[in-house]
C-alpha angles and dihedrals in degrees: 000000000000124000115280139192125222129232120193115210110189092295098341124101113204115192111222117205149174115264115256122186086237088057092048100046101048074044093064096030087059108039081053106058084034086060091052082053096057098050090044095047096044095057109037096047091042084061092040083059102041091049097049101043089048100051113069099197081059093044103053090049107094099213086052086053089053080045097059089038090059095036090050081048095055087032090059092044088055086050114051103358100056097042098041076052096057095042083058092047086050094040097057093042081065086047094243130133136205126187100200094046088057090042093052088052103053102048092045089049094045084049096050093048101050088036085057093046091047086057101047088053089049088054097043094055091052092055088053095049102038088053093032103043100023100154088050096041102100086042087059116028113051121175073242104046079050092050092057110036099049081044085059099052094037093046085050092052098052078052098058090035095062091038084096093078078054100064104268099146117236094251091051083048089050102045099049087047105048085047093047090059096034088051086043100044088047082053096054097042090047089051096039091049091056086042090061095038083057101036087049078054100053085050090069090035098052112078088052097062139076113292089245097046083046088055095046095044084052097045085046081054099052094041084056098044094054088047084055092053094047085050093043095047088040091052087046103047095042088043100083094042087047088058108051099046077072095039093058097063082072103047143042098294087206084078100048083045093047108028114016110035095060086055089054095033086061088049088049097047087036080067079064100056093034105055104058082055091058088049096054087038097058098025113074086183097053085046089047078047104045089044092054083056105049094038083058096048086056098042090058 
């Protein structure tokens, strides 16, 4: 590794280096594909949204709600997180740093993982509660009772998040951090583990019952298995990046910053891209939605 120079912004430590042909070439590599997911992510989410605010019959439906909130979260990270990505990739290709654009980076990247993780533990829960306590489930989960609550944890992460410019030191941040999504993805495999003992269950069940017992118990089990897709997408994309945010307290971190974080990064901002495409995939409705729309649109 060549010989660096370090730059403190605020909290923040940025690691400045002499070009390599290695280090050009993974930053192009990576600002293009992360271009490509830009594009991808933008739109699909802006039509998951738009379909979903605009039908009604989307809209009143909980795990829907859960749906859009994901979809606005992936949807800002396409907005302001990826290109603001892609300016500090160029940037440092021109050899040039700025401490704001890094700055701008990072808070905005820390808000829209925990805010995906906030909402994968809200939908999980859902899940649990729509398939454990049926008979209780309207009395407990609103499309309101969604809205702010998930308000609430997001708007208390975004506190935490900016307690840094306050003085919380970086290994406080991290620990709490690191311990906030270990404690929340325990959480979604434990519930999604009991889903699938019980749905395995309604499988056996099911020929036995009413035939609209039979249809619920089958639209309940749809609903659970794109959840588990999102989950499973979501869990795939953020790993890489999870582990190796361990594994750099052992080793140079230059190299994490340099050569290994863009890797994960891609994977992080891929689950972006990626999710809106599990939603029109498993939802007939949001695909009829999403259709009406864009036949419209052609029609004008």
């Amino acid at each position: 590794m060549t010989n660096d120079t370090l730059i403190q912004c605020l909290f923040l430590t940025y690691h400045k280096i002499e070009k390599t042909k290695s280090l050009i070439t993974l930053s192009v590599i990576v600002s293009v594909w992360n271009g490509i997911l830009f594009g991808v992510a933008l739109v699909a989410n802006g039509l998951v949204c738009t379909a979903i605010l605009k039908h009604r019959e989307l809209r009143v439906r909980a795990s829907n709600t859960l749906l859009l909130l994901l979809s606005m979260s992936d949807f800002c990270v396409a907005f302001a997180v990826q290109p603001l990505y892609t300016l500090r990739r160029y940037l440092e290709l021109q050899e040039r740093y700025h401490c704001w654009v890094m700055l701008c980076y990072r808070v905005l990247w820390h808000l829209s993982i925990g805010t995906s993780f906030l909402i994968l533990f809200f939908i999980a829960c859902e899940r649990y509660i729509a398939l454990f306590y049926t008979f209780k489930y309207k009395e407990i989960i609103t499309v309101p009772r969604l809205v702010i609550f998930t308000g609430v944890f997001v708007a208390s992460w975004a506190i935490f998040v900016i307690s840094r410019f306050f003085g919380l030191s970086t290994a406080q941040y991290y620990t709490a951090a690191i311990s906030f999504i270990i404690t929340f993805v325990t959480f979604i495999i434990f519930v999604y583990i009991r889903i699938f003992r019980l749905a395995r269950r309604h499988h056996f069940q099911i020929s036995r019952m009413l035939m609209a017992q039979s249809s619920m118990i089958a639209r309940e089990s749809k609903i659970t298995k794109t959840t588990a897709y999102i989950v499973g997408a979501v869990l795939t994309c953020y790993s890489p990046l999870l582990i190796s945010l361990v594994a750099v307290k052992f080793f140079d971190d230059k190299i994490f910053h340099y050569y290994v974080f863009p890797v994960t990064d891609c994977f992080v901002f891929s689950n972006s891209a990626l999710n809106p495409l599990i939603y029109c995939w498993r939802n007939s409705d949001l695909r009829r939605c999403i259709r009406m729309m864009l036949q419209f649109c052609s029609l004008r």
